[in-house]
C-alpha positions in Angstrom: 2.0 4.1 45.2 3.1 2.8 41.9 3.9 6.0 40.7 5.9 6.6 43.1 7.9 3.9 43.2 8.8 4.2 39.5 9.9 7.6 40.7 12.2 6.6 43.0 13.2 3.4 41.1 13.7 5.2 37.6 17.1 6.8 37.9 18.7 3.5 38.7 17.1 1.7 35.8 18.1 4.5 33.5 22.0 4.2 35.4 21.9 0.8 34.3 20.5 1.1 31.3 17.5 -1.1 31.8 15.1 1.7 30.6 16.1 3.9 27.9 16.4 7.8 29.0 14.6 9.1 26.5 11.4 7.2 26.6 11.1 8.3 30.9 11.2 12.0 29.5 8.9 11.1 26.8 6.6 9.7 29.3 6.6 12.5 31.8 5.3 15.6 29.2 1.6 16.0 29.2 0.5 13.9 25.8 -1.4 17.5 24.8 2.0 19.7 24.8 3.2 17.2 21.7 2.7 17.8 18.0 0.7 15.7 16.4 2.5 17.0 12.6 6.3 18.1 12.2 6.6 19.1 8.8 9.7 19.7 7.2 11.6 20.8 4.4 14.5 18.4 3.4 17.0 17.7 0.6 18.8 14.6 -0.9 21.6 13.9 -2.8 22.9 10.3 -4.4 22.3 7.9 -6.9 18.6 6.8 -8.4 18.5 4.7 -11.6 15.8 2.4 -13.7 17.0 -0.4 -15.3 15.1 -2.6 -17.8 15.4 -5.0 -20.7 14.7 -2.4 -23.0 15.2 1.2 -21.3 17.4 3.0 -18.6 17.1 6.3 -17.0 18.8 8.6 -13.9 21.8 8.0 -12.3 23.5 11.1 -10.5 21.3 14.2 -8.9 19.4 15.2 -5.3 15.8 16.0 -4.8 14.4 18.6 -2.4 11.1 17.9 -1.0 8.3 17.7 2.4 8.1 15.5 5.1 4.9 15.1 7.8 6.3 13.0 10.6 2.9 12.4 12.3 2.8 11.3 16.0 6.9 10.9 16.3 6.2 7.8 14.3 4.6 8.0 10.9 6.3 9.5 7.5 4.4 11.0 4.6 6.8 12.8 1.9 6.9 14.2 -1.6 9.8 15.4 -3.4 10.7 16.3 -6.9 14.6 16.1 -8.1 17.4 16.3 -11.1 19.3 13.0 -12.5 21.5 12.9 -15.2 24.0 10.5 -16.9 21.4 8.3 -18.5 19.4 11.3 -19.7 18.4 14.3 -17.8 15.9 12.9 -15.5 13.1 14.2 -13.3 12.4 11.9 -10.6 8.9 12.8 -8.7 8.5 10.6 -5.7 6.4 9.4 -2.8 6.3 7.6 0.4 4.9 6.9 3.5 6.2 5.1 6.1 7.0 4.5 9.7 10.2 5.5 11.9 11.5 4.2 15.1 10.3 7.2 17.8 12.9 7.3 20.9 15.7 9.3 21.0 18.1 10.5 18.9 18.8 7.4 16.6 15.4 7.0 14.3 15.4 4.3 11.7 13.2 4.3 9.1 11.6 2.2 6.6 9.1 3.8 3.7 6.8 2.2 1.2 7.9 4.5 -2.5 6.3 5.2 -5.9 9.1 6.9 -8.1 8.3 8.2 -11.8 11.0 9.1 -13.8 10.1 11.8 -16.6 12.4 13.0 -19.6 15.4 11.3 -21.3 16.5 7.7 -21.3 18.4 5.6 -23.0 16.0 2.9 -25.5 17.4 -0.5 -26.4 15.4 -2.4 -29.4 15.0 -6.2 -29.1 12.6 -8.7 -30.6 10.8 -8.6 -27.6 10.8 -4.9 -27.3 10.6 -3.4 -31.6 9.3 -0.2 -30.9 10.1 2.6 -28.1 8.2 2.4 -25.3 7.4 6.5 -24.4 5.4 5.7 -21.2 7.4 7.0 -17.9 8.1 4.4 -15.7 6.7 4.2 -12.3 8.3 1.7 -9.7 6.7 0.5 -6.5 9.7 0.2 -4.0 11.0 0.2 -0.5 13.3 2.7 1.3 15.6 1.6 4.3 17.3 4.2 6.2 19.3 2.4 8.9 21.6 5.5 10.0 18.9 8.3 10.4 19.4 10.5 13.7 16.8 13.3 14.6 18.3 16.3 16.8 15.3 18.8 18.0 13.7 19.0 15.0 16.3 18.1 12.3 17.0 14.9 10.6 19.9 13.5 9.0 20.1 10.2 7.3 23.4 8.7 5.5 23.1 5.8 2.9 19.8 5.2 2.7 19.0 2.3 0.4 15.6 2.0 -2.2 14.6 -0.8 -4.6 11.5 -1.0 -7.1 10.3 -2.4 -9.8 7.8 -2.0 -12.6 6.2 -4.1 -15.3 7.7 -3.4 -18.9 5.6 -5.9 -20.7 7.1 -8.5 -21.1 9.6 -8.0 -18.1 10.4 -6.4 -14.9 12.3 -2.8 -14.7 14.3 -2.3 -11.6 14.7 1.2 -9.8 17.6 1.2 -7.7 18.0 4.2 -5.2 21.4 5.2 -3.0 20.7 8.1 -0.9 25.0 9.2 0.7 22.8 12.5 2.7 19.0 13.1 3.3 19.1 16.3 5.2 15.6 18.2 6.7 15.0 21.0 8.8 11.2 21.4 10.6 9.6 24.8 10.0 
């Protein structure tokens, strides 16, 4: 009886946008015909820096790397990339975090631990006499606001990351703008 009467009464919630279309389809596939793991191949492009008192790095480059989107809601990822300006620069990231599932327009927010290996620029203070040769490694969040998924593709624009790490004494900031985050699920 209930069943049916969300049958019959569905269509007119979805004309008057009471219930969102994609969540009725969503609702009608058998739970065992979805995938429980879409992985993915993707590629990024922007700007990714670390700041500190005594030390900056990055600036300019893209990463390619692999994304599980597990259950249409959870992200894990990896990727590896190229900066330069302040150095050339190899960022290796990760992150997990969650997206929103319905439809075509899929925020995201992701917990990130960036390293940044190679070149930098050193700056010598009294606080900071000597070089400090130990990579960074920020512990950051991600925000992509303007992500869309289309049948197994993804595409994000400005995404927007912040981080820091201890530099003893002081704080290092990593700043990360993504313009295009671009993957394809294989």
């Amino acid at each position: 009886m209930k069943r049916a009467l969300l049958t019959v009464l569905a269509p007119a919630l979805v004309a008057l946008g009471l219930v969102p279309a994609a969540s009725r389809a969503e609702d009608a596939q058998p739970a065992e015909s979805k995938p429980v793991h879409q992985l993915s191949v993707y590629s990024r492009g922007g700007v990714q820096a670390y700041l500190a008192p005594n030390r900056s790095t990055g600036l300019f480059g893209g990463s390619v790397g692999v994304r599980d989107i597990i259950q249409d809601r959870f992200i894990l990822q990896a990727d590896v990339g190229y900066l330069m300006n302040f150095g050339n620069v190899v960022p290796v990231q990760v992150a997990a975090g969650m997206q929103h599932r319905v439809g075509f327009y899929t925020p995201a927010a992701l917990a990130t631990l960036t390293g940044f290996f190679g070149e930098r620029l050193s700056f010598l203070s009294s606080d900071h006499p000597s070089v400090n040769r130990i990579p960074p490694v920020a512990l950051g969040l991600l925000l992509a606001p303007a992500r869309f998924t289309v049948e197994g593709a993804q595409l994000s624009i400005l995404e927007f990351g912040v981080g820091v790490s201890p530099e003893f004494p002081g704080v290092g900031v990593a700043y990360q703008l993504n313009l295009i985050d671009v993957g394809v699920s294989f």
